[in-house]
C-alpha distance (Angstrom), angle and dihedral (degrees) to the residues before:
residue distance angle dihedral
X1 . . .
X2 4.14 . .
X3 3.94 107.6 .
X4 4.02 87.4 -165.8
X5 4.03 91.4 146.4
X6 3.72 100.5 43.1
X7 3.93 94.2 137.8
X8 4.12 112.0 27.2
X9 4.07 109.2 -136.3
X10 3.66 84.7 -140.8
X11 3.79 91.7 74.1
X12 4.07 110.9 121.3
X13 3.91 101.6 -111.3
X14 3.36 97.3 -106.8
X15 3.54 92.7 45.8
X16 3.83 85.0 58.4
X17 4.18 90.0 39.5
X18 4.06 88.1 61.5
X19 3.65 93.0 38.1
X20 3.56 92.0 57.8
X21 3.67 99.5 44.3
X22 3.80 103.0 32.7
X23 3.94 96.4 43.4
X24 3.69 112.5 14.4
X25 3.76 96.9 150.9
X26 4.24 100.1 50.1
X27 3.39 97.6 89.7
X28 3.71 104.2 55.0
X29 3.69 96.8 29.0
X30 3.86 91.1 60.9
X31 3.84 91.5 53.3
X32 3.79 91.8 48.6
X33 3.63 126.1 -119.6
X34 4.06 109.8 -122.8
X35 3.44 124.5 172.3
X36 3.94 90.6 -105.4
X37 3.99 89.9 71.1
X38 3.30 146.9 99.7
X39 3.64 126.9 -162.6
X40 3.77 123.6 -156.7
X41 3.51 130.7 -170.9
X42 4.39 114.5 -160.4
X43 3.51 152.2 144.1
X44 3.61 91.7 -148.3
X45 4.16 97.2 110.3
X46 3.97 136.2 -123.2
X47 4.01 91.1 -76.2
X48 4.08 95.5 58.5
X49 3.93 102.7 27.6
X50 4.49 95.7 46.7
X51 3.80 82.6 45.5
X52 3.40 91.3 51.8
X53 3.64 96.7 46.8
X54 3.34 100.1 48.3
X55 4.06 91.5 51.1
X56 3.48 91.3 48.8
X57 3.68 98.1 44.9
X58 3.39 83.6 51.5
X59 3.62 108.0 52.6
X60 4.28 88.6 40.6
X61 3.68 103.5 46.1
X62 4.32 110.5 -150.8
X63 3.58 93.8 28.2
X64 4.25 113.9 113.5
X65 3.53 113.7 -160.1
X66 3.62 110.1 -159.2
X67 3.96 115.7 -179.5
X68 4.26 137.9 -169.4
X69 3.54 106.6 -144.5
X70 3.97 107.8 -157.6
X71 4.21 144.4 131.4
X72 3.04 102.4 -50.7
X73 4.12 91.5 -130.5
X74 4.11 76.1 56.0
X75 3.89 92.0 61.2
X76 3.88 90.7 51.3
X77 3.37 88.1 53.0
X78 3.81 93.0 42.9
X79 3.71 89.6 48.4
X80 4.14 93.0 49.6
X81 3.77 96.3 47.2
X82 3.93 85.9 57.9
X83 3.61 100.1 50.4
X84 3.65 95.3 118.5
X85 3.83 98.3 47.0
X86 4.20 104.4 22.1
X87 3.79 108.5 -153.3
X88 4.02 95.0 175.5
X89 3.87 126.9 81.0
X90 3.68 97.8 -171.9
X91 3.68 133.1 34.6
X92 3.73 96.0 -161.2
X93 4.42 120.4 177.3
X94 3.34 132.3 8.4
X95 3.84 140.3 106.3
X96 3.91 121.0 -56.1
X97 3.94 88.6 -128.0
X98 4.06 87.5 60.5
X99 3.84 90.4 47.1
X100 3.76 94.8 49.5
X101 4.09 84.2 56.9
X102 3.64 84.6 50.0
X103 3.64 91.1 49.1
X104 3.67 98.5 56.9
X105 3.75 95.4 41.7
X106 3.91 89.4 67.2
X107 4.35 85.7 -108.2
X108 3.55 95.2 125.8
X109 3.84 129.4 58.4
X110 3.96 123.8 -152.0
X111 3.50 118.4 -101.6
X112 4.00 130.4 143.4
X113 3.43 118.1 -148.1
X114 3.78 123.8 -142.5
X115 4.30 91.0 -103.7
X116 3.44 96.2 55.8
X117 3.66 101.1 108.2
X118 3.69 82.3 48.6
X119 4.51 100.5 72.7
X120 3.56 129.3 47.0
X121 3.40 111.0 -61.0
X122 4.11 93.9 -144.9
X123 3.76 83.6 72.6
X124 3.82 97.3 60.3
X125 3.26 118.7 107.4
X126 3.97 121.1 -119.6
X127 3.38 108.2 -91.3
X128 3.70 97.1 19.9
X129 4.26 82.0 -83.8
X130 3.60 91.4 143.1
X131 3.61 147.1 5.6
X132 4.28 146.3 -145.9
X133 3.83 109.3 -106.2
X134 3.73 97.3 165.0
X135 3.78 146.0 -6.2
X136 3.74 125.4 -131.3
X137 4.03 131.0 152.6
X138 4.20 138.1 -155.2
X139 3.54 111.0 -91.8
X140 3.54 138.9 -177.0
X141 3.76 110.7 -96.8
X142 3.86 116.6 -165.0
X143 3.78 134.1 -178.3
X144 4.04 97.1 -118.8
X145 3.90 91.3 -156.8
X146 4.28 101.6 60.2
X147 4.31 89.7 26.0
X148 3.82 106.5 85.8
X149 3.46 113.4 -148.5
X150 3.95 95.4 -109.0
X151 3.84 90.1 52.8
X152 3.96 97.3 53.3
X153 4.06 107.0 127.4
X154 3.55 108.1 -121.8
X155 3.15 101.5 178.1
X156 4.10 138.5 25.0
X157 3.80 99.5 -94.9
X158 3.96 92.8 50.9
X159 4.00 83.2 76.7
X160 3.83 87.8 65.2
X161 4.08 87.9 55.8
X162 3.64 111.1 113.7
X163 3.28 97.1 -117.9
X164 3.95 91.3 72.5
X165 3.61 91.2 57.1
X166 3.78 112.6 145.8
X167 4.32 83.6 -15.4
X168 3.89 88.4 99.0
X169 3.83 122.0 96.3
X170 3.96 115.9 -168.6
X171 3.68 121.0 -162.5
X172 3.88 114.5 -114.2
X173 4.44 88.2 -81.4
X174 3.93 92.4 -163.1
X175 3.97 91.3 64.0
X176 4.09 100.2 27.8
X177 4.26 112.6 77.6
X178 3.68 85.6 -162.3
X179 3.94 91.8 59.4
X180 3.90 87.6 43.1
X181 3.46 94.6 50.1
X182 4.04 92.7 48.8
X183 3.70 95.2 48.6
X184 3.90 88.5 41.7
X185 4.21 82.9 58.5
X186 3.61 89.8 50.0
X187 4.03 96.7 53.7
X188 4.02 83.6 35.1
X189 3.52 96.4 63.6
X190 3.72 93.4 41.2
X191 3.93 87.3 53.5
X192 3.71 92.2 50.4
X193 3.82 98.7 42.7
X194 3.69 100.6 43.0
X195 4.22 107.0 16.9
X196 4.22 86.2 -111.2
X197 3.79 142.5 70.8
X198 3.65 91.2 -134.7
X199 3.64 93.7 104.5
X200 3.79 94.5 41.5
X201 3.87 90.9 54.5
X202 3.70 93.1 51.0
X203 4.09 91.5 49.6
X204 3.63 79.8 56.4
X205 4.26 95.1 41.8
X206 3.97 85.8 54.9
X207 4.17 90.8 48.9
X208 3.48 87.0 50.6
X209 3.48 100.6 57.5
X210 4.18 89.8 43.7
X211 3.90 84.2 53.6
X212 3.87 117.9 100.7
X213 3.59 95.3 -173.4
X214 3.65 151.3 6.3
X215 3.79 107.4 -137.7
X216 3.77 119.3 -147.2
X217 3.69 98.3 -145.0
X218 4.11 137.9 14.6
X219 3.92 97.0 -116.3
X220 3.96 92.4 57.8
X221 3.66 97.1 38.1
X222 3.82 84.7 56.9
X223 3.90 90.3 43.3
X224 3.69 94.5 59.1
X225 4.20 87.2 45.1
X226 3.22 83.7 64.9
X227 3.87 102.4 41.6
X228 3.93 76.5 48.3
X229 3.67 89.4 -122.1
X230 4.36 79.3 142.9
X231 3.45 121.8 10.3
X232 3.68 98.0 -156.6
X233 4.05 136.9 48.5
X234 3.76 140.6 164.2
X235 4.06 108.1 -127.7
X236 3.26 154.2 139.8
X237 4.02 131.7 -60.5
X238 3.14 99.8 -132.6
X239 3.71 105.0 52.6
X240 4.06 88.4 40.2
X241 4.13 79.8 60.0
X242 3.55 95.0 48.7
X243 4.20 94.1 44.4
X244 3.92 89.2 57.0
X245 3.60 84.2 42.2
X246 3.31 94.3 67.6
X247 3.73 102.0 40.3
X248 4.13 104.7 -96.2
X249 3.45 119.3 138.6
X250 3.76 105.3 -104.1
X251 3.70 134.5 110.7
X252 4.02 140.9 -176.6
X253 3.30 140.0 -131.0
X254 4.20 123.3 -163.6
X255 4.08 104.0 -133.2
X256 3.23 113.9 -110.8
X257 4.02 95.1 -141.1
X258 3.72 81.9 57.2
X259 3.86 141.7 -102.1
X260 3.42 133.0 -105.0
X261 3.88 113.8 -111.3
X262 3.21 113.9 -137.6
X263 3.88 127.1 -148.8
X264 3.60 111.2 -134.8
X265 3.73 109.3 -154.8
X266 3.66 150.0 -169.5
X267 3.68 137.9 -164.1
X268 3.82 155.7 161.3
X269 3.76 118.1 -72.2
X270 4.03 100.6 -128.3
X271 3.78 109.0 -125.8
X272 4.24 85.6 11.9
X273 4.06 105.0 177.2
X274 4.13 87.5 -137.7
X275 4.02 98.4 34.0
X276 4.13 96.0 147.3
X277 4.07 86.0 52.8
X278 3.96 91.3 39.5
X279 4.11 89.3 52.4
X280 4.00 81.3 49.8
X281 3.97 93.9 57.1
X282 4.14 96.0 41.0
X283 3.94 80.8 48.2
X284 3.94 89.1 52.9
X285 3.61 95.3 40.8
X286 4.01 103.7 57.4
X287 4.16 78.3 39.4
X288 3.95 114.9 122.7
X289 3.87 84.8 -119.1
X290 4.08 94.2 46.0
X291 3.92 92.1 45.7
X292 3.64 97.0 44.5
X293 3.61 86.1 45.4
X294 3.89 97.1 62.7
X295 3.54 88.6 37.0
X296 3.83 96.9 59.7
X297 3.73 96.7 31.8
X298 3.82 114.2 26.7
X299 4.31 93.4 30.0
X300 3.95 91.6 -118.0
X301 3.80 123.2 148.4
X302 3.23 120.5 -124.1
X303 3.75 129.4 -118.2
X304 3.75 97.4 -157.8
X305 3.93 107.5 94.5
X306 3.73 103.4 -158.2
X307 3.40 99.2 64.6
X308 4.12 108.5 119.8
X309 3.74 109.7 -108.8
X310 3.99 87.0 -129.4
X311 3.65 96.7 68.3
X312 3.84 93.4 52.0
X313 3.70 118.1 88.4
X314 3.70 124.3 -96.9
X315 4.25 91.8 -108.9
X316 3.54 85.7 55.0
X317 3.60 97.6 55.4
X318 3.22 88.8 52.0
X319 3.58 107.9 53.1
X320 4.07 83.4 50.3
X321 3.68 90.0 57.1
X322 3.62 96.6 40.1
X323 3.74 116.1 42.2
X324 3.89 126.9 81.7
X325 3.47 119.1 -126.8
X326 3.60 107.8 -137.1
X327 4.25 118.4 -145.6
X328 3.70 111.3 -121.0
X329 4.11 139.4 157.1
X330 3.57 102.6 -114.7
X331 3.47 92.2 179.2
X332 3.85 85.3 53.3
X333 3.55 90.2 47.9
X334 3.89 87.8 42.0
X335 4.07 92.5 60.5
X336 3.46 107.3 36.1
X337 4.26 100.3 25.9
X338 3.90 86.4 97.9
X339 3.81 95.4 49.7
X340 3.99 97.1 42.5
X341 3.93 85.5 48.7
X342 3.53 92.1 52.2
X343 4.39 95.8 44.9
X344 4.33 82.0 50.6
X345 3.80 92.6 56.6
X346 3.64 98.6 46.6
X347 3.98 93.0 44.5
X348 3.12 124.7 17.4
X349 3.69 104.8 32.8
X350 3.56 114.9 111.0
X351 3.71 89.2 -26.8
X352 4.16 89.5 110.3
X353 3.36 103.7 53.1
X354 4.29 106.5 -56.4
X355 3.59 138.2 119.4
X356 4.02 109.6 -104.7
X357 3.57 97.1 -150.5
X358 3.49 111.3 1.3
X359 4.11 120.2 -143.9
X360 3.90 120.3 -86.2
X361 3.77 111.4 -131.6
C-alpha cells in the first residue's frame, strides 16, 4: 500500500498547523511502518516525489517509499514537533535558511553522501547536516492572456505599479520557503543598504496593499491565475516551467534587479527509524542518474556542478543563461528570517489593503 497523499496541500493552514501539532504520528502509523520502508517528508510535489518512488522502487526491489508532500516551512515544523519520536527518514526540499534552523535544533543528523565533493561547498551545511540537491529561484509569474505585452513586470518594483492594484495573488508566505526567502531578500537588502529593515518592511507594506489575496496553497493560487482571478504572482521556477508545460496560460520573467537563488537541500532525519536505507536515497538523489533524472523529467536544476552543459535540457540552459543572481546575506537571512516573518504577519498583512486569508473555492 503507497500512502503518497497522507497530508492534502489543500488543507487551510491552520488546519495543517493543528494537524501537525495535535496528531503528528496518524498518518504514518495508519500505513504501517515495516522494516521494508522508507518514509519521506517534502515539499517537492506529486510530479517529482511519485517519479521518484517509482524509480527508486524500481531500481531497489522490497523497498516502499512512502512520501508527505507539504510547505516546505510545514515539514520543518512537522519534523520539530516529532523530535522525541522521529517518524521521517528523509527531509528532502526546502530552502538552506530552513535547514540551518533544522540544523541547530538537533533535526538533522550528519551524513555525507557520495556527491558531495561534486556542489558548491558554501552550500553545505556545518557538519555535513545537510546538503544542495537542486537550485530554483522566485519569479514573476503572469497570466499571458489579461498582461499586455507593454505591462509585463520586469522587474520587482513593477508589482507596486498601479496598474497591479488588487491583480496580485501571493501564496500563503508563512507556509511557502520560497515566499519567506523573497520577503527575507527584501528586508535583507534594506538591512544591508541602510543598517535597518525599515525600508524592507515598507517594500513589503506597499505589496501588501497591491495584493488581492493571500492564497493558502500553490495549486489554487495558480488555479485562480488562470481563472484570472489575479493576473500577477511571485513564484517559483519550477512550477512556472511545469504550468507552460502543460499548456496554461502563464509565463515568467527573471527580474532584472535579480532573484534570490535558493538552495534546495536535503538531509538526514536525526534519530530516522530506516537511517542506512535513508543514507542510500540522499546518495541516489545528488547521483548523476538521480539529478539528471529530475532535471529531464520533473524541470529541476541541478545542484551538482560538473555535469556537461550538453546533457542538460535546452530549458535548463536557458534559465542558467538567463536569470540574475541576486546578492544576499544568507546568513543574515538565516538568523533573523524567522523573526522578520513573524513582525510581517502581525503588521503588515492585510492591514494595507489585502485579503488575510483569502476564500478556498
Amino acid at each position: 500500500m503507497s500512502c503518497r497523499h497522507l497530508l492534502p496541500r489543500n488543507l487551510a493552514r491552520r488546519a495543517v498547523a493543528c494537524l501537525l501539532l495535535a496528531l503528528p504520528l496518524l498518518a504514518i502509523a495508519g500505513c504501517g511502518g515495516g522494516e521494508d520502508t522508507l518514509v519521506i517528508y517534502s515539499p517537492h510535489g506529486r510530479d517529482l516525489l511519485g517519479l521518484f518512488e517509482e524509480t527508486y522502487e524500481a531500481d531497489n526491489p522490497g523497498v516502499d517509499v512512502r512520501w508527505l508532500d507539504m510547505g516546505s516551512q510545514e515539514v520543518y515544523d512537522r519534523v520539530r514537533s516529532e523530535k522525541a519520536n522521529p517518524q521521517a527518514d528523509v527531509w528532502f526540499g526546502g530552502p538552506s535558511t530552513i535547514f540551518a534552523r533544522g540544523a541547530e535544533e538537533g533535526l538533522l543528523a550528519p551524513y555525507r553522501p557520495s556527491w558531495a565533493g561534486a556542489v558548491d561547498a558554501e552550500s553545505v551545511g556545518a557538519d555535513d547536516l545537510y546538503f544542495p540537491a537542486y537550485r530554483t529561484a522566485p519569479v514573476i509569474l503572469y497570466n499571458d492572456q489579461v498582461v499586455a505585452a507593454d505591462d509585463i513586470p520586469r522587474d520587482w518594483d513593477d508589482l507596486l505599479e498601479p496598474r497591479f492594484k488588487d491583480e496580485i495573488l501571493i501564496r500563503d508566505p508563512m507556509a511557502s520557503g520560497t515566499m519567506r526567502t523573497f520577503f527575507g531578500m527584501m528586508i535583507a537588502r534594506s538591512v544591508e543598504r541602510t543598517g535597518s529593515p525599515d525600508a524592507g518592511y515598507d517594500w513589503l507594506r506597499r505589496l501588501d496593499a497591491q495584493t488581492k489575496e493571500y492564497v493558502i496553497n500553490p495549486a489554487l493560487m495558480v488555479e485562480k491565475l488562470n481563472r484570472q482571478e489575479g493576473e500577477v504572482t511571485v513564484w517559483e521556477l519550477t512550477d512556472a516551467l511545469w504550468q507552460r508545460k502543460r499548456g496554461a496560460p502563464l509565463d515568467f520573467t527573471f527580474p532584472a534587479s535579480g532573484t534570490p537563488i535558493i538552495v534546495d537541500s536535503i538531509g538526514l532525519v536525526a534519530g530516522a527509524r530506516h537511517p542506512d536505507r535513508a543514507k542510500h536515497f540522499i546518495d541516489w538523489v545528488g547521483s548523476r542518474e538521480g539529478q539528471l533524472l529530475a532535471t529531464r523529467e520533473a524541470l529541476r536544476i541541478p545542484a551538482r556542478d560538473d555535469l556537461p552543459r550538453e546533457e542538460l535540457p535546452e530549458w535548463a540552459r536557458r534559465v542558467m543563461d538567463e536569470i540574475v543572481p541576486a546578492e544576499i546575506d544568507r546568513d543574515l537571512l538565516s538568523q533573523y528570517g524567522a523573526d522578520w516573518m513573524s513582525r510581517w504577519d502581525r503588521e503588515i498583512r492585510g492591514r494595507s489593503g489585502a485579503a488575510a486569508d483569502g476564500p478556498e473555492s
